[in-house]
SERO-4910 file (N, C-alpha, C, O; in steps of 0.05 Angstrom, whole numbers):
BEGIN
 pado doro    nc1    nc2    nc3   cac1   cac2   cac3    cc1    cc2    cc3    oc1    oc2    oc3
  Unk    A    483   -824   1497    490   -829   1469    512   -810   1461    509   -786   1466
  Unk    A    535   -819   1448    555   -801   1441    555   -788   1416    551   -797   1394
  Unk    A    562   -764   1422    556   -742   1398    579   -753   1372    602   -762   1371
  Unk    A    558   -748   1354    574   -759   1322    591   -741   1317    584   -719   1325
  Unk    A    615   -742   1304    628   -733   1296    619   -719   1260    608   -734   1243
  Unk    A    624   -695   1253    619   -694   1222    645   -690   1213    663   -676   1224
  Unk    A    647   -708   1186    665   -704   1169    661   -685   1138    639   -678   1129
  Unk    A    683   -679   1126    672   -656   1104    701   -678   1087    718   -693   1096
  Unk    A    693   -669   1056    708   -695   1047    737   -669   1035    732   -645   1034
  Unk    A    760   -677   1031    787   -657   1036    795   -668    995    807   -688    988
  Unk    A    787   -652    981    796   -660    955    828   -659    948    833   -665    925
  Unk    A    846   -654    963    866   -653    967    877   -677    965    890   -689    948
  Unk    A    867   -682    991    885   -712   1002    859   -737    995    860   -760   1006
  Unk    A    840   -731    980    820   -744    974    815   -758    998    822   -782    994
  Unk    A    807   -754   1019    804   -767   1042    781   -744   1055    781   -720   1052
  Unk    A    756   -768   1074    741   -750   1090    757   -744   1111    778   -757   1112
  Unk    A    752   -725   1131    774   -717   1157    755   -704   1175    738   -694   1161
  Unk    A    753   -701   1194    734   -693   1216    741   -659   1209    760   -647   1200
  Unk    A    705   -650   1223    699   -627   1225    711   -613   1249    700   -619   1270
  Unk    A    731   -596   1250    734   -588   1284    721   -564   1289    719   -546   1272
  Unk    A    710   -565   1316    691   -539   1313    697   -521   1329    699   -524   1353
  Unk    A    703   -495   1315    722   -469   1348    698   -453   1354    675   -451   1345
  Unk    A    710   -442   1372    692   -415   1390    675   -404   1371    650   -402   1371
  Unk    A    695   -396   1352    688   -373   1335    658   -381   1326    638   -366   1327
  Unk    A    659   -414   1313    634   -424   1295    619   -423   1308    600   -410   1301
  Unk    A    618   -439   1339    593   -430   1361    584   -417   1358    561   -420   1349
  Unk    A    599   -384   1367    575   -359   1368    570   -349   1342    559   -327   1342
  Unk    A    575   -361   1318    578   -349   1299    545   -355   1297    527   -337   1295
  Unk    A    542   -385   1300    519   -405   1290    493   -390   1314    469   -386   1308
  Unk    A    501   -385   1335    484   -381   1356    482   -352   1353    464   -344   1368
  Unk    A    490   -339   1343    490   -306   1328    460   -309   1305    441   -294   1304
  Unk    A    468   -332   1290    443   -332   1269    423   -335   1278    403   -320   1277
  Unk    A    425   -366   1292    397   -370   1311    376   -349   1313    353   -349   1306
  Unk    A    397   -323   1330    385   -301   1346    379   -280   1334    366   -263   1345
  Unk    A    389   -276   1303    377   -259   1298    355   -266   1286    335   -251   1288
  Unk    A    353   -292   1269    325   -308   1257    313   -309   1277    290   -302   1270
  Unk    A    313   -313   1299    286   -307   1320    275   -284   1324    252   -278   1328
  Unk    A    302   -264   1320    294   -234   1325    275   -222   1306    255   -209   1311
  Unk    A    288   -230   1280    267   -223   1252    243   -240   1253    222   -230   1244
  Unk    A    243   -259   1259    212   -269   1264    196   -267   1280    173   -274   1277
  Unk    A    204   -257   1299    187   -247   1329    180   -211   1315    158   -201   1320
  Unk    A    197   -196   1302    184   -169   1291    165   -182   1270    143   -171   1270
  Unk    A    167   -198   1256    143   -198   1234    121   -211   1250    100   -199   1242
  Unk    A    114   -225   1265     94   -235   1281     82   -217   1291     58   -214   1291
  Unk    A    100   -202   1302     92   -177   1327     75   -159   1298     53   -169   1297
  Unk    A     78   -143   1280     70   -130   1267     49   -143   1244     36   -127   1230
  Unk    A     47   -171   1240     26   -186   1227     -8   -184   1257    -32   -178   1257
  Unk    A     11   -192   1274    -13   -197   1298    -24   -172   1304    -49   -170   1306
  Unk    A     -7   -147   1309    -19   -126   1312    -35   -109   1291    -50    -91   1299
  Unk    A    -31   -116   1264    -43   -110   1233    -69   -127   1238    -88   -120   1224
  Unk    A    -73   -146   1254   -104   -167   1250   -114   -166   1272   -138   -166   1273
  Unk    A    -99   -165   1297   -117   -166   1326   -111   -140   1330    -89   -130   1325
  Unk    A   -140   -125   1341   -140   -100   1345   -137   -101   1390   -142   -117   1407
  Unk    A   -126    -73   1390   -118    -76   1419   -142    -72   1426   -161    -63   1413
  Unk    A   -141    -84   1460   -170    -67   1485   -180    -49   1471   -200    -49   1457
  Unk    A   -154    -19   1478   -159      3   1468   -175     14   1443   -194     31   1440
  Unk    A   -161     -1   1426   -176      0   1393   -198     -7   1387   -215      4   1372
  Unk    A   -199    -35   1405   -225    -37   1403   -244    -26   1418   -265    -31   1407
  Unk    A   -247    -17   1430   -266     10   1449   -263     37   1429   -285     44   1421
  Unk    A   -247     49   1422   -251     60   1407   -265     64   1375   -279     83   1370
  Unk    A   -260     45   1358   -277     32   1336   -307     18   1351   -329     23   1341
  Unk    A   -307      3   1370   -338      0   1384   -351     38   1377   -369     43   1361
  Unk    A   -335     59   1394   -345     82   1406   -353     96   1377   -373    110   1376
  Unk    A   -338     92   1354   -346    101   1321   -365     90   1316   -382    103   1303
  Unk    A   -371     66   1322   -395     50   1311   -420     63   1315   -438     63   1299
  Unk    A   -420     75   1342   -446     71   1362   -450    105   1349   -473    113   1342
  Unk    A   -422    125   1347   -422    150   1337   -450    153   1300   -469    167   1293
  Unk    A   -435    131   1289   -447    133   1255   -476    130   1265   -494    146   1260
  Unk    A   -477    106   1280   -503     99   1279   -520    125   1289   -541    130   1278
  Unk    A   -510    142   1311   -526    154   1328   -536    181   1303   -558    191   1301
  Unk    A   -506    189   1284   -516    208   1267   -531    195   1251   -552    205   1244
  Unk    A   -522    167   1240   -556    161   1219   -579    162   1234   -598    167   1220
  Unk    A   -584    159   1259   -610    158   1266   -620    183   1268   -643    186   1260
  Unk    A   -604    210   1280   -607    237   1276   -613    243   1242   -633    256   1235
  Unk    A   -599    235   1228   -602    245   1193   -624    236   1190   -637    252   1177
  Unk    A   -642    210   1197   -669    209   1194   -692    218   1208   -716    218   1201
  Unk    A   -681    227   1230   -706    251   1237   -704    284   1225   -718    304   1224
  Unk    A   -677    274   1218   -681    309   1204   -690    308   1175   -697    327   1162
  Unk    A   -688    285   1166   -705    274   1139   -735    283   1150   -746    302   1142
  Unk    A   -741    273   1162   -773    269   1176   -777    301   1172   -789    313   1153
  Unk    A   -764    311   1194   -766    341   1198   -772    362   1171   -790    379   1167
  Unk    A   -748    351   1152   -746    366   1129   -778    362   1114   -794    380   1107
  Unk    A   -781    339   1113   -814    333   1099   -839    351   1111   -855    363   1097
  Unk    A   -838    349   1145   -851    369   1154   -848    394   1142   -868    400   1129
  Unk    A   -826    412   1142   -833    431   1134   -842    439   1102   -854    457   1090
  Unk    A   -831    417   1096   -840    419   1058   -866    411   1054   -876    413   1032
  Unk    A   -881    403   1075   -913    409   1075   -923    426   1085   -945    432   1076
  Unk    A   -912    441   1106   -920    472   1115   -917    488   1094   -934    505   1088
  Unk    A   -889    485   1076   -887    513   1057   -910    503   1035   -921    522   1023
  Unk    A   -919    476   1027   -932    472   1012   -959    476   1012   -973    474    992
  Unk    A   -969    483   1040   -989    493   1047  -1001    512   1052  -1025    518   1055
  Unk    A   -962    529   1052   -975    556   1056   -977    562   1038  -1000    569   1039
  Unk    A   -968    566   1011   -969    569    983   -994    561    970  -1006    576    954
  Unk    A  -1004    536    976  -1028    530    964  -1058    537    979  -1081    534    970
  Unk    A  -1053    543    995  -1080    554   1021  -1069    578   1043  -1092    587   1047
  Unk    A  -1064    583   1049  -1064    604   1053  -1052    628   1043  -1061    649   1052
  Unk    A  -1033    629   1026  -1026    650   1003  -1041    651    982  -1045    673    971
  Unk    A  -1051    634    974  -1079    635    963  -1098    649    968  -1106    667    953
  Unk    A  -1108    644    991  -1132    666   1005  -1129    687   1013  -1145    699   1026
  Unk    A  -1102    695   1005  -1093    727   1008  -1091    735    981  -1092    759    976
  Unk    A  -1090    724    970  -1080    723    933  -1050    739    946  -1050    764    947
  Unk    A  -1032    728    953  -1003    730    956   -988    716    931   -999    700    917
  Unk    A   -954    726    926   -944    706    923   -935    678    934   -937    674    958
  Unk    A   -928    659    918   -914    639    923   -888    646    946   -867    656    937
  Unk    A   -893    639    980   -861    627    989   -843    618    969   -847    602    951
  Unk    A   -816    633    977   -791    620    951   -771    612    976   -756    632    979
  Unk    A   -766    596    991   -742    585   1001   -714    579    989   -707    556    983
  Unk    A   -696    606    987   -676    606    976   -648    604    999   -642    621   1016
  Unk    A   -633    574    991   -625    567   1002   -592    576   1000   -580    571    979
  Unk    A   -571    593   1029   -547    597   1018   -526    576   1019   -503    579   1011
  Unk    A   -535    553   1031   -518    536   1038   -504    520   1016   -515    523    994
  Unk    A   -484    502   1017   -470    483    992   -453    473    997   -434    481   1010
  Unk    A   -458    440    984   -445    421    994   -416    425    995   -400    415   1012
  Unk    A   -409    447    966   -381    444    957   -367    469    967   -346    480    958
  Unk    A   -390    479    996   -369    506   1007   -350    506   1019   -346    484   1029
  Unk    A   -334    523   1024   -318    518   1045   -309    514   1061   -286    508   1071
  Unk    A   -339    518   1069   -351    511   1105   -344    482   1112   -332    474   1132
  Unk    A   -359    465   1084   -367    437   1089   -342    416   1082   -339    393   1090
  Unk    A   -323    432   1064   -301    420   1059   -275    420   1077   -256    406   1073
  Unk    A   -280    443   1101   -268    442   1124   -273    420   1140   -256    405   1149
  Unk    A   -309    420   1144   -312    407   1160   -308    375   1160   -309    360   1180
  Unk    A   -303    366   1127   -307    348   1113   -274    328   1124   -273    305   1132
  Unk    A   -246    350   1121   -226    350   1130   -218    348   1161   -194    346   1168
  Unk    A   -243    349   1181   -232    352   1205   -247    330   1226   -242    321   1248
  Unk    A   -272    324   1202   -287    293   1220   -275    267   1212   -267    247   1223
  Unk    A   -277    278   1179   -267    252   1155   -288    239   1160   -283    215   1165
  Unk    A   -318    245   1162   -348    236   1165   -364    238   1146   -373    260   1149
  Unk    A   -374    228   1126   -395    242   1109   -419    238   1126   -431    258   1120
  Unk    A   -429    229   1139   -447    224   1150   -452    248   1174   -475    254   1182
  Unk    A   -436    256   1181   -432    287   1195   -436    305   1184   -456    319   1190
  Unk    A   -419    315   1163   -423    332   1130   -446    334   1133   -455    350   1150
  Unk    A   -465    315   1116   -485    317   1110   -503    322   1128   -520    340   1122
  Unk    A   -505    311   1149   -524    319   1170   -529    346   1180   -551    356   1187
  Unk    A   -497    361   1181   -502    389   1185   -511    403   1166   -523    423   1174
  Unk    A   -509    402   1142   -521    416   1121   -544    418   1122   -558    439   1121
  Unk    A   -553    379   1126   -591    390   1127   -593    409   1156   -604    431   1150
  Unk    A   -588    408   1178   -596    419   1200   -590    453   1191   -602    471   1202
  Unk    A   -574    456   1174   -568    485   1165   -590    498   1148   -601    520   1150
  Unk    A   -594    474   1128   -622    479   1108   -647    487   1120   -664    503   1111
  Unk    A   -647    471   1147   -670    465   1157   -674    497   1171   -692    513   1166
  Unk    A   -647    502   1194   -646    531   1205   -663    549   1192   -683    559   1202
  Unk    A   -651    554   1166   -661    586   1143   -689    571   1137   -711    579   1143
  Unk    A   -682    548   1124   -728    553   1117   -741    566   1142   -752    588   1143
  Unk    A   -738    542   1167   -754    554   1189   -754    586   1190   -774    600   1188
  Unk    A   -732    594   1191   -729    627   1196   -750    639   1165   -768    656   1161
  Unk    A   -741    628   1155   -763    638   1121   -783    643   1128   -792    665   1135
  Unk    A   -796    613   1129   -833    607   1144   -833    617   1162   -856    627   1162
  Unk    A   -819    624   1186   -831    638   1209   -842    668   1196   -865    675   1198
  Unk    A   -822    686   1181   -822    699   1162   -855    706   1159   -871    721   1171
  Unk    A   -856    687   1137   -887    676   1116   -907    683   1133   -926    699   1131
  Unk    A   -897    662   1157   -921    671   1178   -926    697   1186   -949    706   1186
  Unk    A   -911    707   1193   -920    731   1206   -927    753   1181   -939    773   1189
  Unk    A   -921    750   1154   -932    768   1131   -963    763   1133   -978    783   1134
  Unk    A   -975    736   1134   -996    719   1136  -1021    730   1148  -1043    737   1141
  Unk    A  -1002    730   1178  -1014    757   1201  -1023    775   1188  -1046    778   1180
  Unk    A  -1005    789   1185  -1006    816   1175  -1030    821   1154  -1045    840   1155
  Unk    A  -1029    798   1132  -1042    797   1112  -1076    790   1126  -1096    800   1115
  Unk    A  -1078    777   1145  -1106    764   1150  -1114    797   1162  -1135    807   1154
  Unk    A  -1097    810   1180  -1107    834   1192  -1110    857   1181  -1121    875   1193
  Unk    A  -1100    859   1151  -1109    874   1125  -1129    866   1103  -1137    877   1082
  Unk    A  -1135    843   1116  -1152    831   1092  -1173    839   1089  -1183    831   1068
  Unk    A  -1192    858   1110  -1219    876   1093  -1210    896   1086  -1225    911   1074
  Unk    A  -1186    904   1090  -1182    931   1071  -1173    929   1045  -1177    945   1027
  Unk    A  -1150    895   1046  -1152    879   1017  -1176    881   1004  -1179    900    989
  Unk    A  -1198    861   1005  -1224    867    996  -1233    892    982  -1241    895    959
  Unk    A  -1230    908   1000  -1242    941    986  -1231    945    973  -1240    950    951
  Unk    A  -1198    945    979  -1180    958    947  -1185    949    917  -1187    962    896
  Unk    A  -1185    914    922  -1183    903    902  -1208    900    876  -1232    894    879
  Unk    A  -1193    908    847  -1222    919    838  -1236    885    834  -1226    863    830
  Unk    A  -1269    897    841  -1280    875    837  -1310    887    826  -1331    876    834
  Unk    A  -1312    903    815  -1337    899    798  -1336    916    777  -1317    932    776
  Unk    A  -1357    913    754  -1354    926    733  -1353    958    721  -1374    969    729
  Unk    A  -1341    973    710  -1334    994    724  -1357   1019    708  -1354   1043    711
  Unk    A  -1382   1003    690  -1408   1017    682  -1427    992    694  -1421    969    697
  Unk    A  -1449   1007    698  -1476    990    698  -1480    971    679  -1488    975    656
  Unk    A  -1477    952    688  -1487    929    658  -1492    909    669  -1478    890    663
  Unk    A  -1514    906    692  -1527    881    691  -1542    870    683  -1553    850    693
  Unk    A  -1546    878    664  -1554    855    636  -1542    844    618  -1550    827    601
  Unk    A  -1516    857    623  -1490    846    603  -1492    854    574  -1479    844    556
  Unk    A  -1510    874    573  -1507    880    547  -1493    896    534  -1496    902    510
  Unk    A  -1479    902    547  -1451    927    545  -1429    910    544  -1410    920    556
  Unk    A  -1425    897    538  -1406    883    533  -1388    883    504  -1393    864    489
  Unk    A  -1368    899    495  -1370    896    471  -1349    878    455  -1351    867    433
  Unk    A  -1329    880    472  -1305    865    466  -1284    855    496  -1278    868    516
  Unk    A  -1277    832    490  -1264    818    511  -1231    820    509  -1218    829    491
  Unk    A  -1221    809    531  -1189    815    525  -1179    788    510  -1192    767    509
  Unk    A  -1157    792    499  -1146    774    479  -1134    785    449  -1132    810    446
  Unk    A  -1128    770    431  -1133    779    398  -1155    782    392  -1175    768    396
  Unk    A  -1152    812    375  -1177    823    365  -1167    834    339  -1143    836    335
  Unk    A  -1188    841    320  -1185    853    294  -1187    887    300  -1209    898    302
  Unk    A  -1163    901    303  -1165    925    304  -1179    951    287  -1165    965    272
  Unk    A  -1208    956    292  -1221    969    275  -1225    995    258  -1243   1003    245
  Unk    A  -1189   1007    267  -1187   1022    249  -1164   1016    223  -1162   1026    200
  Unk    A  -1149    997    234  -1125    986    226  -1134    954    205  -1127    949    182
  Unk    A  -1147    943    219  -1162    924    203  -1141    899    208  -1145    879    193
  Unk    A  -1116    896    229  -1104    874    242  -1108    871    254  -1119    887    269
  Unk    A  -1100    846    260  -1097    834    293  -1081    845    301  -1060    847    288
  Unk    A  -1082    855    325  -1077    870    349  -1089    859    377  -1113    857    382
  Unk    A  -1063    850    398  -1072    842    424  -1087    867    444  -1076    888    451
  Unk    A  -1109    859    448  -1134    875    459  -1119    867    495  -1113    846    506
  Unk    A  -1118    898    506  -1105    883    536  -1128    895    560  -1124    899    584
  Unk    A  -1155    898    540  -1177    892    569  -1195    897    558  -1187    902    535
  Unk    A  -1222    898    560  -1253    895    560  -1262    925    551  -1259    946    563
  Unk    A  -1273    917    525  -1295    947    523  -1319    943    529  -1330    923    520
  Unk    A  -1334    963    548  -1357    972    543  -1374    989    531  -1370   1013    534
  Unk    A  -1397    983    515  -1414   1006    503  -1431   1016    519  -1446   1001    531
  Unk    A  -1433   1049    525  -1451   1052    525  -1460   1086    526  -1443   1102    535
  Unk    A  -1484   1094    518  -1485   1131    519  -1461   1146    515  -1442   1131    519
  Unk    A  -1451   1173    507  -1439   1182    521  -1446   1198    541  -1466   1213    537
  Unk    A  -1436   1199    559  -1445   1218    585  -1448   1194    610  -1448   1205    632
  Unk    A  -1450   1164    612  -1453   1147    622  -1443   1149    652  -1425   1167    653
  Unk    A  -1447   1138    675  -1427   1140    686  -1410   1122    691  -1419   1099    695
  Unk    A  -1380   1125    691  -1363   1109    701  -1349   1104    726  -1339   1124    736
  Unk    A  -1347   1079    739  -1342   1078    771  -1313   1069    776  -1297   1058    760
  Unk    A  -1311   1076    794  -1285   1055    809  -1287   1031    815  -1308   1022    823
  Unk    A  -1270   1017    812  -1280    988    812  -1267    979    843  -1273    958    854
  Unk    A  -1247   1001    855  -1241    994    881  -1224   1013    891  -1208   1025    877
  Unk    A  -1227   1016    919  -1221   1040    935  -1185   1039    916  -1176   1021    902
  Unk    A  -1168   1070    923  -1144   1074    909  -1140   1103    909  -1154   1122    915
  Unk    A  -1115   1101    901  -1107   1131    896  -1105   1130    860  -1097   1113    845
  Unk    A  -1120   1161    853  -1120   1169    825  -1091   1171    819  -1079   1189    831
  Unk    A  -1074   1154    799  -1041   1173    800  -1039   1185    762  -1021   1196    750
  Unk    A  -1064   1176    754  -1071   1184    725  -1097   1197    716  -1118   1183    713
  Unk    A  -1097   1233    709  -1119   1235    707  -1114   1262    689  -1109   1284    698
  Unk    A  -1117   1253    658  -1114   1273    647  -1116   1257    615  -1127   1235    613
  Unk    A  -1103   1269    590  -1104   1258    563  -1075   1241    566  -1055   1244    580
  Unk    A  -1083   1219    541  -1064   1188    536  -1065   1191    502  -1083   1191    486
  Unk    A  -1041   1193    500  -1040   1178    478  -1052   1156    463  -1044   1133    466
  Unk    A  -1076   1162    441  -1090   1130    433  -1118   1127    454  -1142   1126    448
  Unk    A  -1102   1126    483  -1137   1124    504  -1152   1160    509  -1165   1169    527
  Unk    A  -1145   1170    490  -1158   1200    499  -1160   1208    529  -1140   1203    543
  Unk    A  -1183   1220    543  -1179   1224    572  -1179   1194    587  -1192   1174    582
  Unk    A  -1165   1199    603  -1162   1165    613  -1158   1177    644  -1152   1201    648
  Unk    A  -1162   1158    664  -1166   1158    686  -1143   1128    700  -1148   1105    696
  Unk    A  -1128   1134    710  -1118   1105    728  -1100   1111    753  -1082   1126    761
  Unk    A  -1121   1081    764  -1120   1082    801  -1106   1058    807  -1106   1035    799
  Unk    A  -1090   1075    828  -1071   1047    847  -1080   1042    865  -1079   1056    885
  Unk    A  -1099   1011    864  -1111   1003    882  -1086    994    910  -1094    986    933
  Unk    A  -1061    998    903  -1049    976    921  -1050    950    933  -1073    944    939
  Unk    A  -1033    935    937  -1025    910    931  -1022    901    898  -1030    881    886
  Unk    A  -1010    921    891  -1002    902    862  -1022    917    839  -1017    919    815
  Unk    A  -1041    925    851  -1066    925    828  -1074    957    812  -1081    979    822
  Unk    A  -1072    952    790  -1084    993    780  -1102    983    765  -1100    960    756
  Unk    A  -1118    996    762  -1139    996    733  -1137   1016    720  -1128   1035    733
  Unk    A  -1144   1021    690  -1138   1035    666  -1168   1035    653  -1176   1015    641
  Unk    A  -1186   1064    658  -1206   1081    653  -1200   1093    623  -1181   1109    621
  Unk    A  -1213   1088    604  -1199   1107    567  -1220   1113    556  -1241   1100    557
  Unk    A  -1216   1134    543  -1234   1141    530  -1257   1158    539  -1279   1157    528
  Unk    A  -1250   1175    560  -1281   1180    573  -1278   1213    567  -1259   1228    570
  Unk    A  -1303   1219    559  -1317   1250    556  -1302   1269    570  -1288   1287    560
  Unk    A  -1308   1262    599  -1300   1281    625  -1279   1266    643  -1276   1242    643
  Unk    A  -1272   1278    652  -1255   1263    674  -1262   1278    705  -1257   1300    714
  Unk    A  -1278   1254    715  -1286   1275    741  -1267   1276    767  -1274   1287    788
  Unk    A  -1242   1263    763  -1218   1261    789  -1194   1278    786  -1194   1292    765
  Unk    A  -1179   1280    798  -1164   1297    796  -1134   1269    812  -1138   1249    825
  Unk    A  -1117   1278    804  -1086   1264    811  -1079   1270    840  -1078   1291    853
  Unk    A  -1074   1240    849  -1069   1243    879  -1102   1241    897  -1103   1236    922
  Unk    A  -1122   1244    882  -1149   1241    897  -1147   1206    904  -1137   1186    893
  Unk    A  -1166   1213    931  -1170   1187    942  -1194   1169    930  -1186   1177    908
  Unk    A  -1211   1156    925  -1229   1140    909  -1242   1121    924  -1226   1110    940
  Unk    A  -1263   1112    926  -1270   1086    930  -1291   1076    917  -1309   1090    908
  Unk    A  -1288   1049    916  -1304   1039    894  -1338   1044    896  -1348   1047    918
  Unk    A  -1351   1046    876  -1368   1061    856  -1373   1086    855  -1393   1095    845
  Unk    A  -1346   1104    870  -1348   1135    866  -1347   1142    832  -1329   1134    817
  Unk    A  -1365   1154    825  -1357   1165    791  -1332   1179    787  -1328   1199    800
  Unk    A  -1312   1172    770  -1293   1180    764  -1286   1194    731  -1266   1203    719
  Unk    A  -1308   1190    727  -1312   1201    688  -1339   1188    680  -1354   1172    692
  Unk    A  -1339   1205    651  -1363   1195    633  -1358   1184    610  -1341   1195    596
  Unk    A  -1368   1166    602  -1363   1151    583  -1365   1170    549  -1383   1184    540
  Unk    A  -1343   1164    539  -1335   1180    519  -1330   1168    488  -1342   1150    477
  Unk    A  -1318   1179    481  -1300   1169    442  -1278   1190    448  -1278   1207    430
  Unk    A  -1263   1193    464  -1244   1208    455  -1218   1190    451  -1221   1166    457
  Unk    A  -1191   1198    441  -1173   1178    426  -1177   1166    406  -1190   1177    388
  Unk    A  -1168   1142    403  -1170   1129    382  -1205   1107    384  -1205   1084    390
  Unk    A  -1221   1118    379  -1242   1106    388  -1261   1106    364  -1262   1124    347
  Unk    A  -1280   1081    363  -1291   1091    338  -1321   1089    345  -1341   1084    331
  Unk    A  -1319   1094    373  -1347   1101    381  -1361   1099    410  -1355   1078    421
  Unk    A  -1377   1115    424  -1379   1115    453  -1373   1089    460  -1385   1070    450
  Unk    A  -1351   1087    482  -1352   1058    508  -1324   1066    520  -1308   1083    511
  Unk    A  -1323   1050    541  -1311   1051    554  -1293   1028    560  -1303   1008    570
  Unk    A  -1258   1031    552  -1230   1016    557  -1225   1006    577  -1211   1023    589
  Unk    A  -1229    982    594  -1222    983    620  -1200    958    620  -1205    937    608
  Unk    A  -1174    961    635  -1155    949    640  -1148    943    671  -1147    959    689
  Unk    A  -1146    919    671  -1128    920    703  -1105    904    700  -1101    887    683
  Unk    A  -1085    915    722  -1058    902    719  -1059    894    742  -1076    903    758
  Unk    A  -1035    870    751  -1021    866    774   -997    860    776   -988    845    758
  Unk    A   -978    872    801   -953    869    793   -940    880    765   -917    872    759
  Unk    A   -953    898    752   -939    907    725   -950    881    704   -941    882    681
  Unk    A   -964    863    709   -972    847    686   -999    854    688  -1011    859    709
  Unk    A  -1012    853    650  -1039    860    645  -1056    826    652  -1052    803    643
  Unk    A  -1070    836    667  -1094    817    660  -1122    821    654  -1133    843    650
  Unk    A  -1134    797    652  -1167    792    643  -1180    797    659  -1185    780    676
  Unk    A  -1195    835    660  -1215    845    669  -1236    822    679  -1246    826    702
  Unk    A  -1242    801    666  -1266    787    660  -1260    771    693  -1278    756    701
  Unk    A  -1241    773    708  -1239    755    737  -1240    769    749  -1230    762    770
  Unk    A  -1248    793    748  -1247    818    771  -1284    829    771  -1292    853    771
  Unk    A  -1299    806    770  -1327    822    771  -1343    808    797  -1366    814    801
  Unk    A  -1331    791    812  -1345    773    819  -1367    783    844  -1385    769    853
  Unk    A  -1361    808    852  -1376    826    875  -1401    829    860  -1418    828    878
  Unk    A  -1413    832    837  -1443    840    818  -1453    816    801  -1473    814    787
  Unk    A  -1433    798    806  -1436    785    781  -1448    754    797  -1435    748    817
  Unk    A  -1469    736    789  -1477    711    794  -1460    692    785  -1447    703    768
  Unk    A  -1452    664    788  -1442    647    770  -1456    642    743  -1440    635    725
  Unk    A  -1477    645    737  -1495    644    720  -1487    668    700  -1480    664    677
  Unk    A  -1488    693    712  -1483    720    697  -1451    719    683  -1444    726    660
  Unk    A  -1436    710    701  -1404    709    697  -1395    693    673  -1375    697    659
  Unk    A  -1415    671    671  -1414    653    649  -1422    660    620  -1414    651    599
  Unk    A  -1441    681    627  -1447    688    605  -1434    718    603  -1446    731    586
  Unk    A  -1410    735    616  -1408    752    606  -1378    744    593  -1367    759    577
  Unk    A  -1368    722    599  -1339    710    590  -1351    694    563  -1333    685    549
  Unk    A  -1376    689    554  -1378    682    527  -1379    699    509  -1369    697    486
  Unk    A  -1395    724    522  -1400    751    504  -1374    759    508  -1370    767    485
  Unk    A  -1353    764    521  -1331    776    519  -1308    764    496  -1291    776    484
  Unk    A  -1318    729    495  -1293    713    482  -1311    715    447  -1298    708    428
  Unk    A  -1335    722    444  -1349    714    413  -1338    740    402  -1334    741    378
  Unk    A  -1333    767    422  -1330    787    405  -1301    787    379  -1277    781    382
  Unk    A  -1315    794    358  -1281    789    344  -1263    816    340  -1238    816    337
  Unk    A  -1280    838    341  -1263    867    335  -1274    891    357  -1295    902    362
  Unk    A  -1247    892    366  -1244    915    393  -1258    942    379  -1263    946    355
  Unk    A  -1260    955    399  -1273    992    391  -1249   1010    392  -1253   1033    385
  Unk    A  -1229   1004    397  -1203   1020    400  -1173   1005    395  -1152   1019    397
***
């Protein structure tokens, strides 16, 4: 078949006239061709490689996959883990620091999300799932080291614990098992020379003067002479936390720095200070806070007796001092 000729129309000579075609237009036309192939073969090349990922890439994104997963499945045993120990510290706190009468375990933690540690590391995985995982495993480090800690105080504490016992005062520090010495309990009281209320910060007893008064548990004397308000007063550091506060007494039979143990006589029951009549002031502290004499009798005292000396202690309305 013979190639057509093209004509282009010549406004001149108003006549169509054949197209002649030189070298030049050839490569000119076959120049375009090649570079429209060229520009379309780069955008293919860079569409296909934007959507199909290589061998390579893909083994690598597989090898991330299998990475996340392996730290989520690690972050949930150290979830697991973490619960474990938050029932050990919860146990030791509620049963066996208990039965030492210890404080509360405090697990104070130095670690943070927003340290610098984590924001390095945050910059060098580009993982949160890593981040986070080491943190707990960091959390987890220091408690263990804490509780190992706990434990071995624990020790220590079970293998002091009859000499705990002895120190700690536990009985009443005059004869009164009949409870009738009882004259005022700790709490608000109507102060009987003053005629206000005034917080009462321990237990009077009545009784004789000349009575005797005991230790309520082994200690060192580090108070034994006149008080302001408690006249001759007597007070012993039981250790672990605990003193008791002796007021008001006649005599004082100890001397400062003497050793004590409980129901050695340490004075006689008196009116001296601010008193408005023979008995005896007794206070115990722990840790520097006062508490209610009335839980420290339980060595003399029945459940039966205890009940009724915490009624006679709570009906009284006005202290003796």
């Amino acid at each position: 078949m013979a190639k057509q000729k093209k004509y282009h129309f010549n406004h001149e000579t108003l006549k169509f006239e054949p197209i002649i075609q030189t070298i030049g237009d050839y490569l000119k036309r076959i120049a375009v061709h090649l570079f429209s192939a060229f520009a379309l073969g780069v955008v293919f090349f860079f569409v296909i490689n934007a959507l199909i990922d290589s061998p390579k890439e893909k083994r690598i994104k597989n090898q991330l996959k299998q990475q996340i997963l392996q730290y989520q499945i690690i972050n949930k045993e150290v979830d697991e883990m973490h619960n474990v120990l938050s029932d050990l510290t919860e146990r030791d706190n509620n049963l066996y620091r208990v039965i030492f009468q210890a404080d509360p375990l405090k697990l104070d933690s130095n670690y943070s999300v927003n340290s610098a540690f984590y924001r390095q590391l945050l910059q060098k995985t580009n993982s949160d799932v890593l981040v986070a995982t080491t943190k707990k495993v960091d959390e987890i480090r220091l408690s263990l080291y804490q509780q190992s800690k706990s434990y071995d105080e624990i020790v220590d504490m079970a293998k002091d614990y009859e000499n705990r016992l002895s120190n700690i005062p536990a009985i009443q520090p005059v004869l009164n098992k009949d409870l009738t010495r009882v004259a005022s309990g700790y709490g608000w009281r109507i102060h009987p020379i003053y005629h206000t209320g005034r917080f009462h910060a321990g237990m009077d007893f009545t009784a004789p003067e000349g009575t005797d008064v005991y230790a309520t548990g082994n200690g060192k004397v580090i108070w034994a002479e006149t008080r302001s308000g408690f006249g001759n007063c007597v007070e012993i550091d039981h250790g672990y936390g605990y003193v008791t506060v002796y007021a008001h007494l006649s005599k004082i039979l100890v001397h400062q720095e003497q050793l004590v143990h409980r129901g050695d006589v340490i004075g006689l029951v008196g009116t001296t200070g601010l008193s408005t009549g023979p008995h005896l002031h007794y206070e115990v502290h722990l840790n520097g806070n006062i508490m209610n004499p009335q839980n420290f009798y339980y060595l003399d005292l029945s459940p039966e007796e205890y009940d009724r000396m915490v009624q006679l202690s709570n009906n009284a309305g006005q202290a003796m001092d």
